[in-house]
N, C-alpha and C positions, 0 to 999 in steps of 0.2 A: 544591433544584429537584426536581420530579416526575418520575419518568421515564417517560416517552411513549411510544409501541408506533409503531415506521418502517413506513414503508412500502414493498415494495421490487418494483419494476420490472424487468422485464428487456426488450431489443431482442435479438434476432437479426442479426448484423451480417453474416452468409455467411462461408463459408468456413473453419466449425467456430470460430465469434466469437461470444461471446454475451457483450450489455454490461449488470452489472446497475448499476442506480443505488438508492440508499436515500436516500428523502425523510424528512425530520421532519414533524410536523402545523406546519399553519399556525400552530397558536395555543400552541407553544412558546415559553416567557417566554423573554425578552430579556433580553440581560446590561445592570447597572448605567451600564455606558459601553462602548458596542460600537464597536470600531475604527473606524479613516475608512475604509479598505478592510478589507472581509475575505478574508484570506488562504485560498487553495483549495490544497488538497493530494490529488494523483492517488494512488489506491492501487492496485498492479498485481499481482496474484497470478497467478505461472505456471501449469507440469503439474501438474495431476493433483492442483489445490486446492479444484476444481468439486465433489470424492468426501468433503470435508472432513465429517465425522461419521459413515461409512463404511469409508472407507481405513483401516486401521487405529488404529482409538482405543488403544490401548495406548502410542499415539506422540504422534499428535494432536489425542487428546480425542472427544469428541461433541457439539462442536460444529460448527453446520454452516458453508460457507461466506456464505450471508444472515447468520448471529450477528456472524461478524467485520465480515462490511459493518454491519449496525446497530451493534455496535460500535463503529466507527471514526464512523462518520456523529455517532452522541452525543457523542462524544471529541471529536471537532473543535468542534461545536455549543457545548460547555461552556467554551469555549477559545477560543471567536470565529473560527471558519473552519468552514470547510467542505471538506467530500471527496467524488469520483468514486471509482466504484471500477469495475474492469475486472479480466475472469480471461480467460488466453485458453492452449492446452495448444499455439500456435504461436510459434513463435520470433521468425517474421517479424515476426508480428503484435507481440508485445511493441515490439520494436527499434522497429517505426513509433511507436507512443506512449510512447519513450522520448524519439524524436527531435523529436516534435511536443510534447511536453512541454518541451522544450528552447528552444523557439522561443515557448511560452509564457512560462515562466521569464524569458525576455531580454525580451519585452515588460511584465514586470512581474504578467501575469496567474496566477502560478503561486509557488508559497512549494518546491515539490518531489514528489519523490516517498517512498512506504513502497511498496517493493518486498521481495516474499517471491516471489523466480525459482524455487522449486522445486528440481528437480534440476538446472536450467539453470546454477545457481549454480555446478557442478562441471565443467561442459563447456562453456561459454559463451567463446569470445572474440570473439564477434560482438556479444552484448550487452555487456562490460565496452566495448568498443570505442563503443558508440552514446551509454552514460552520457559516456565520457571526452569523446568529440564534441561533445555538447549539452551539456554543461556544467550541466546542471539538478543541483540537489544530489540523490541517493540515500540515502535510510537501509533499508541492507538489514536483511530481517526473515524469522526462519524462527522457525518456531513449536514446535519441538527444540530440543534442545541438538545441534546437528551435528559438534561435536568429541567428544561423548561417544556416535557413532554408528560405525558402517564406518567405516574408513579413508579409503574414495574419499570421502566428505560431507567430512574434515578441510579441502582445498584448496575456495576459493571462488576463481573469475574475477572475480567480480561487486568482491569485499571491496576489494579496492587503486585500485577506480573509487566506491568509497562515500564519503560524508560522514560515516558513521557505522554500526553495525553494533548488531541487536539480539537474540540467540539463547537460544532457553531458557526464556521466559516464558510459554509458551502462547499463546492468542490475545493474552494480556495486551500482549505484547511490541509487538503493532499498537500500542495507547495509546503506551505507552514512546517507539517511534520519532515518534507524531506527536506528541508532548511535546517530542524533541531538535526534529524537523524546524520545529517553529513557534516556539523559540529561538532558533535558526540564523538564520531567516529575521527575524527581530524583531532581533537583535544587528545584523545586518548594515544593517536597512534602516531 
């Protein structure tokens, strides 16, 4: 397959919310036998992922946060699904589209999430709490190794409410988790 240059969008959503979305070309060849539905998978990138080629590359590379969304968007593409992606450095904000992710999930419109909470992952019982609630599966994803960081990064909130857990790959590690996340989703359904 040829690889394609995405396209990527962004809205303003208020309230320090900005949604970006990354489109393929229309005229992206088709797989041999494309599912009866294709499965959608929500990517949600916490704090301080927006600085992603910036923030210290010695950690997280130079890639930007558009790379990971193009990324993930071809990932899915090759694999017969599709993804949203969403960054937001608010907490609130997350939890709301963890929850409404949930309610997607349960009506079938939703395969899960690839969630990289940031630092939230270390302080968060409000989001382990929203995944536990909504029931959507999580494959949590950081793009470090965070047991080979600080100490504080070793404990995750997030981990004991995940489906599964992806650390250390680089951006790579996006692919990885939506590789478990659309097995998961294919086993089960």
């Amino acid at each position: 397959m040829v690889a394609q240059r995405a396209r990527v969008s962004a809205e303003w959503l208020g309230e320090g919310v900005l949604r970006r979305s990354v489109l393929l070309p229309d005229r992206m060849p088709k797989s041999p036998d494309p599912p009866m539905t294709t499965l959608k998978i929500l990517v949600l990138n916490g704090p301080n992922l927006n600085l992603l080629g910036t923030r210290e590359p010695a950690v997280y590379g130079h890639a930007t946060l558009a790379d990971v969304e193009a990324l993930c968007t071809a990932a899915a593409a090759e694999r017969g699904a599709e993804v949203e992606c969403r960054q937001s450095n608010h907490e609130g904000v997350l939890i709301d589209w963890v929850q409404a992710a949930g309610v997607q999930h349960r009506a079938g419109q939703l395969a899960g999430i690839v969630f990289n909470p940031g630092a939230y992952s270390h302080t968060s019982v409000a989001l382990h709490d929203a995944i536990k609630g909504s029931g959507v599966p999580v494959i949590e994803t950081h793009i470090s190794n965070v047991h080979a960081r600080e100490p504080f990064r070793h404990h995750s909130y997030i981990s004991p409410a995940a489906a599964g857990i992806v650390v250390g790959f680089g951006i790579d590690g996006y692919v990885l988790a939506i590789d478990g996340l659309l097995r998961k989703a294919r086993a089960a359904g």
